[in-house]
KOLPAVEX-616409 format. One line per field, with one value per residue (C-alpha): x, y, z; residue number from 0; residue in one letter. Coordinates in steps of 0.02 Angstrom, whole numbers, plus 50000, padded with zeros to 5 digits. Example, Ala and Ser with C-alpha at 12.3 -4.5 7.8 and 13.67 -1.06 7.14 Angstrom:
% residues 2
x = 50615 / 50684 .
y = 49775 / 49947 .
z = 50390 / 50357 .
loba = 0 / 1 .
seza = A / S .
//
This chain:
% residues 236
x = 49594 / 49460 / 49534 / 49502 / 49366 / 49425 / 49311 / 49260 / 49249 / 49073 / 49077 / 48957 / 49002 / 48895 / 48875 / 48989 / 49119 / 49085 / 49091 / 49252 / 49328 / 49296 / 49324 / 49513 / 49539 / 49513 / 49663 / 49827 / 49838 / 49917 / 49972 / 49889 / 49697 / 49723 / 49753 / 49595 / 49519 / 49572 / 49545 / 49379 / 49364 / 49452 / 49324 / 49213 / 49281 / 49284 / 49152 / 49137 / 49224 / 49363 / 49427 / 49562 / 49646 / 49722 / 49881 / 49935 / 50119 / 50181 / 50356 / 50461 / 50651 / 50759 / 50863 / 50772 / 50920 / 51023 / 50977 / 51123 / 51035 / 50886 / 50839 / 50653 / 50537 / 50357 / 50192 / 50060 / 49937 / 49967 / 49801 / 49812 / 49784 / 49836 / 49898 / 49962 / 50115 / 50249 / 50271 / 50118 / 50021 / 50021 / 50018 / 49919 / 49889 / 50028 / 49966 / 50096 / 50019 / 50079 / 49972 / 49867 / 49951 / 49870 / 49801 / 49704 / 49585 / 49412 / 49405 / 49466 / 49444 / 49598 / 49639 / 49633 / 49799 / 49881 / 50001 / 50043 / 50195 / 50195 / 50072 / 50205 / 50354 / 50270 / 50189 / 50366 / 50431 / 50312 / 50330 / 50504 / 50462 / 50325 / 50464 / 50571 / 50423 / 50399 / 50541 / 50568 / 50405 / 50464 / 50628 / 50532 / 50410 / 50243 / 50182 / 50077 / 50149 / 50317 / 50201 / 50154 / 49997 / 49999 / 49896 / 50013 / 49906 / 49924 / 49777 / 49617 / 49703 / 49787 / 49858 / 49870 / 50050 / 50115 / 50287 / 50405 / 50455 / 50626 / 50769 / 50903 / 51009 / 50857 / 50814 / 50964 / 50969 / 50841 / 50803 / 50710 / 50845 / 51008 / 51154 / 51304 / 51291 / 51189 / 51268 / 51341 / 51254 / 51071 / 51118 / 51185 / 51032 / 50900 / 51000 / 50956 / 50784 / 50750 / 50833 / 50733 / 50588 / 50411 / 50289 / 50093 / 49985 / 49820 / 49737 / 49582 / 49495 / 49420 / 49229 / 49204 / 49141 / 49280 / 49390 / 49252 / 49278 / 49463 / 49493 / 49395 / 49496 / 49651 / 49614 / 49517 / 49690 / 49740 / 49572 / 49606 / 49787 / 49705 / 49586 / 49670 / 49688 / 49516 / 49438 / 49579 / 49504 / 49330 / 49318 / 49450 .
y = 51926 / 51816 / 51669 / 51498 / 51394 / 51219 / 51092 / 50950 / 50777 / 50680 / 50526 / 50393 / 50235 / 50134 / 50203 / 50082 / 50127 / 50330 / 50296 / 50176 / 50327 / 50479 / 50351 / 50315 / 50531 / 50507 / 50511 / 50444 / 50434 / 50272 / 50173 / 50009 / 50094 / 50120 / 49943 / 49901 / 50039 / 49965 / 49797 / 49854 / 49961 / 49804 / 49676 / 49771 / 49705 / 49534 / 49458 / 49307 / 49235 / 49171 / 49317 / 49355 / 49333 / 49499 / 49418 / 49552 / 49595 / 49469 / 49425 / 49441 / 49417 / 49524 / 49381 / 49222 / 49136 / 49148 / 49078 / 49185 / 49340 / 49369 / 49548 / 49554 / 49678 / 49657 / 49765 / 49776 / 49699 / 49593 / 49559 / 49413 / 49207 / 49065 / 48922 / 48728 / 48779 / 48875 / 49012 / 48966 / 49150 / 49264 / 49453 / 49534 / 49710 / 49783 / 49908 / 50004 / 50118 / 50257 / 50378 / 50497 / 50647 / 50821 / 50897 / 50769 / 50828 / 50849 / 50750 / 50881 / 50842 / 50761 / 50880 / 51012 / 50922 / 50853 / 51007 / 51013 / 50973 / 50842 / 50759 / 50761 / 50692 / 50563 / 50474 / 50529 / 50385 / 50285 / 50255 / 50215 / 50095 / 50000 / 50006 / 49922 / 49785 / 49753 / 49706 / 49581 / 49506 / 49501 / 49422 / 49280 / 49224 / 49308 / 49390 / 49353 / 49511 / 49589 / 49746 / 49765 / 49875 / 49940 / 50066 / 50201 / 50233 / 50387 / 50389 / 50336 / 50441 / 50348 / 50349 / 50212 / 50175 / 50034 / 49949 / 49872 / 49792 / 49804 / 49780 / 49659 / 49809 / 49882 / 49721 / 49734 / 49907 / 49957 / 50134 / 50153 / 50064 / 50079 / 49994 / 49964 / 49806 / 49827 / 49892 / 50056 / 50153 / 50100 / 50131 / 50311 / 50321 / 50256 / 50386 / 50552 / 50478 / 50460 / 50651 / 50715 / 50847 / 50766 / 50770 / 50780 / 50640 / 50611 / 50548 / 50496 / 50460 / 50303 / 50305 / 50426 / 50354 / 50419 / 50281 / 50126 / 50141 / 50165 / 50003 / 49901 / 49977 / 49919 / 49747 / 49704 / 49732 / 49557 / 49471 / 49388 / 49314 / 49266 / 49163 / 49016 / 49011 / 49065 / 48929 / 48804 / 48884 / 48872 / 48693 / 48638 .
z = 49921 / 49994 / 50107 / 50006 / 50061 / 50141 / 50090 / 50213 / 50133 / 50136 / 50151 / 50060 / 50157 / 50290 / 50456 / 50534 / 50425 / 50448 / 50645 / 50640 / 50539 / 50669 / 50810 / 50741 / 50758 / 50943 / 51057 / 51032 / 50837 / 50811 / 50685 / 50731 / 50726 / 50546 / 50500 / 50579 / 50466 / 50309 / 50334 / 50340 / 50189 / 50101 / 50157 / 50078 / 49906 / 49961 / 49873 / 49809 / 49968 / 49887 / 49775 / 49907 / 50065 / 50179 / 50246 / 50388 / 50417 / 50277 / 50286 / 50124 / 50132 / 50024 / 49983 / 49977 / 49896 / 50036 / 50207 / 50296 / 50244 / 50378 / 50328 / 50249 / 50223 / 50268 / 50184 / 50315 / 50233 / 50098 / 49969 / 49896 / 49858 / 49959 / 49853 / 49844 / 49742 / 49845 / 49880 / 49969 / 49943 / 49817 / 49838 / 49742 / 49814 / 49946 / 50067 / 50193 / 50298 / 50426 / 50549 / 50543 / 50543 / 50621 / 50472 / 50420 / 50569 / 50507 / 50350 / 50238 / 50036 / 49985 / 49868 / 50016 / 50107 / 49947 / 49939 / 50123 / 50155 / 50298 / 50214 / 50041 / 50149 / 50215 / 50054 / 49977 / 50106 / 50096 / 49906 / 49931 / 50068 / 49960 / 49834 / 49960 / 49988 / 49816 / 49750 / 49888 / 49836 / 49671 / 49710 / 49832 / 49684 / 49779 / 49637 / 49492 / 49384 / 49360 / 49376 / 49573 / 49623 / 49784 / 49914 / 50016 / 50166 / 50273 / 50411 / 50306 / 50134 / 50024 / 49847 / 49703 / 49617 / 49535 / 49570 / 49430 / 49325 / 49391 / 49326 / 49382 / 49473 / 49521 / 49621 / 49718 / 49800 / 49939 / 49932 / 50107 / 50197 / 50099 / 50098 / 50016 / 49953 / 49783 / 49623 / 49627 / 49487 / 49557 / 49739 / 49693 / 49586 / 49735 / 49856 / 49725 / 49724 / 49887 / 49903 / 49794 / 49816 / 49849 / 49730 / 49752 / 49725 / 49684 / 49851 / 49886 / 50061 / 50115 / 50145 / 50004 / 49819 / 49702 / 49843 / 49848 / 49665 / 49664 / 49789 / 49675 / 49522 / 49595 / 49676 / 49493 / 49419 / 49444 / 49465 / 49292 / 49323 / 49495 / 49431 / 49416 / 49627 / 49655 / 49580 / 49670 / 49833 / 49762 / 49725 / 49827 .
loba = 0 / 1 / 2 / 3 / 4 / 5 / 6 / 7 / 8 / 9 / 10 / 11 / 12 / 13 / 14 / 15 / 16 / 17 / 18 / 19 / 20 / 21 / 22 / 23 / 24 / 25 / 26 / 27 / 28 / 29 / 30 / 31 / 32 / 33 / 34 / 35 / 36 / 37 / 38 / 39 / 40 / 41 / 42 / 43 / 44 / 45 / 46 / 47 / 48 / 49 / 50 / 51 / 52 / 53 / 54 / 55 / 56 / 57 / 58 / 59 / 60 / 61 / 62 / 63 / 64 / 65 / 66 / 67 / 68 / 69 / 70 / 71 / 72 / 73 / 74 / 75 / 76 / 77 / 78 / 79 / 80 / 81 / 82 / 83 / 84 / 85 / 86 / 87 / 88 / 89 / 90 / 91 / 92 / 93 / 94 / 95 / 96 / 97 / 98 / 99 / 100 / 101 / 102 / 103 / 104 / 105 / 106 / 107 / 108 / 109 / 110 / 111 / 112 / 113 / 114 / 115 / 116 / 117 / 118 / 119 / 120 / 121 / 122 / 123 / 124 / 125 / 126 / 127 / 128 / 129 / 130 / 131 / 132 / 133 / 134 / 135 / 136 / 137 / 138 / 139 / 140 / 141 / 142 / 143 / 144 / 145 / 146 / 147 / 148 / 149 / 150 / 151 / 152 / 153 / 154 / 155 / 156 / 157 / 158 / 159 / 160 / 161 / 162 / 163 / 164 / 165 / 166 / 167 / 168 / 169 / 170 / 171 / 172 / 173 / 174 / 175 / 176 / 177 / 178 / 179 / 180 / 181 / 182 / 183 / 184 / 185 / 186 / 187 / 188 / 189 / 190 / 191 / 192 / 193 / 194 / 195 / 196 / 197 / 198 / 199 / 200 / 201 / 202 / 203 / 204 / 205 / 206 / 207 / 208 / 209 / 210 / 211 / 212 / 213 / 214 / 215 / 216 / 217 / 218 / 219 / 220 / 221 / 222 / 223 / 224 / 225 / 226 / 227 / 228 / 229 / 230 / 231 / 232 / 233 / 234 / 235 .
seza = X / X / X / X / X / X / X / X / X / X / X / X / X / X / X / X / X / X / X / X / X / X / X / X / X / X / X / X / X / X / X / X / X / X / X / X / X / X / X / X / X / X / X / X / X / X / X / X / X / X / X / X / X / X / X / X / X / X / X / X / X / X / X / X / X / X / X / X / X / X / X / X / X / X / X / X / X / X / X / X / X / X / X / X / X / X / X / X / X / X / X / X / X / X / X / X / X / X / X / X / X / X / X / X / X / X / X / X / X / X / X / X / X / X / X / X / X / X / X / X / X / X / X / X / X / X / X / X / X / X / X / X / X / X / X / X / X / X / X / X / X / X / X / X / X / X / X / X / X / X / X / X / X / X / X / X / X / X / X / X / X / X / X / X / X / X / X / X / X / X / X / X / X / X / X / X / X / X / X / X / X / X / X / X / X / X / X / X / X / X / X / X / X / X / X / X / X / X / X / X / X / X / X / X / X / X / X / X / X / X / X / X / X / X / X / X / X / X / X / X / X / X / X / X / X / X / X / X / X / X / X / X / X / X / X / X .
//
């Protein structure tokens, strides 16, 4: 049986977005690098001016109600709108983010690494940690939707999933970092969950066009319940 042909990605972006890709492969693959790489990619989408903010390691408390409580969880980049009212911003768009890991080496087609199974475990906790992150956010007012889009990042791949709505025993159990003070039934539930057997997911891979167009897809989700604080930025 012939060997199967692994297809290298080509990407369609700028050439300072091509280089700042290969040049995050280089050495010590880091976590920190590939912030840098989507902020980029974001910015990109950030036009007019005002149609959003990236808020970087935003802070959301996982009880808000009480001030005893000091546990939060916090997206790396938050996409959203600053407003007057409080909560002051409004997330939009959560992206979490982890490493590069080894095979994603040579810009392989997404669909080439999908099935591997480092890169499965480690969108398999992500989700649960954006999970986490969202229903914090929820809880502390920051979004504009009981429905939360967000962007699981692992080196420059990433896939699209949407968070909520929750229910009210939902909201109370973290699944990423569990502990035994939510209701019983979810927190059993959240443990089989986060137990369970990866699945694949469709990921794409920034710099490429099937991603420009998927990154505008998803921050365009809530451009229209946005609206309202763009303009109070606009004309402010």
């Amino acid at each position: 049986m012939a060997a199967a042909i692994i297809m290298t990605a080509h990407l369609h972006a700028e050439p300072r977005l091509k280089h700042m890709i290969h040049a995050s492969f280089q050495g010590i693959l880091r976590e920190d690098v590939t912030y840098a790489v989507i902020t980029e990619f974001l910015l990109e989408h950030k036009r007019p001016a005002e149609r959003f903010v990236l808020y970087p390691q935003l802070s959301l408390r996982w009880k808000p109600e009480d001030p005893r409580d000091t546990r939060a969880e916090v997206p790396d980049i938050g996409v959203g709108n600053f407003t007057l009212q409080a909560p002051h911003f409004k997330m939009r768009l959560g992206v979490e983010a982890k490493r590069l890991l080894s095979v994603m080496h040579g810009l392989l087609d997404p669909q080439a690494i999908q099935g591997n199974k480092d890169v499965l475990n480690a969108f398999h906790s992500l989700f649960y940690q954006g999970e986490d992150q969202a229903k914090a956010a929820s809880k502390g007012g920051y979004t504009l939707s009981p429905a939360i889009p967000y962007l699981l990042f692992v080196g420059p791949y990433f896939t699209s999933v949407t968070f909520g709505p929750f229910s009210r025993g939902e909201l109370g159990v973290r699944t990423h970092k569990p502990s035994d003070s939510g209701d019983y039934n979810e927190t059993i539930k959240a443990e089989v969950r986060l137990a369970s057997q990866p699945a694949p997911r469709p990921l794409f891979l920034l710099g490429t066009h099937d991603s420009t167009m998927e990154l505008e897809r998803m921050i365009s989700l809530s451009d229209t319940l946005a609206g309202p604080l763009i303009q109070e930025a606009a004309t402010y």
